[in-house]
Residue, then its C-alpha position, 0 to 999 in steps of 0.5 A: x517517470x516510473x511509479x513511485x509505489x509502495x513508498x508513494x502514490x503516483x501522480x501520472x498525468x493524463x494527456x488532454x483529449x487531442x494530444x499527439x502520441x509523439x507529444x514530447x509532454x505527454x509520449x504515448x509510450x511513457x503513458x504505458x511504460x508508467x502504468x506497466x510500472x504501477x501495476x507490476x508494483x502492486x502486484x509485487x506488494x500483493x503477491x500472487x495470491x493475495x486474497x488467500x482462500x478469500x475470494x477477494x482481498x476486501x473479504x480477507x481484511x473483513x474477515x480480520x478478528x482482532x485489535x491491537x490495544x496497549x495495556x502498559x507502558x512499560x520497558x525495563x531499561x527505557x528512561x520514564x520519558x521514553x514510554x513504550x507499549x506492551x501490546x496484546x491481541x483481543x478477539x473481537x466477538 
């Protein structure tokens, strides 16, 4: 199995204690294979520098100041029963 990140979250098995690295259920070499896999998808989905000139991605996305807030729902050439949403960007204090 290879990752099936970022369109899914993986779901590796991980081997019983005791289990024998030529276990044709659980091969030692897959196990690596899988998360050498999983972890060159993260990283191709962050990117190198993925916090930015944060220290860390958590304090980038903390430091996000603003929310999507639909004001309309309004599109010229959409029937009434399709709504669609003007959206605008409000800062937060």
């Amino acid at each position: 199995m290879t990752t099936a990140y970022p369109g899914a979250i993986d779901d590796f098995s991980n081997p019983p204690g005791g289990t024998q690295q030529n276990d044709p259920s659980y091969l030692h070499s897959a196990q690596h294979a899988n998360a050498n896999d999983a972890v060159e998808a993260i990283e191709n989905e962050l990117g190198t520098t993925p916090s930015g000139d944060y220290a860390t991605v958590k304090a980038r996305l903390d430091d996000l100041d603003v929310t999507k807030v639909i004001v309309s729902a309004t599109e010229p050439d959409a029937p009434s029963s399709f709504p669609t949403a003007t959206w605008i960007w409000l800062e937060t204090p």
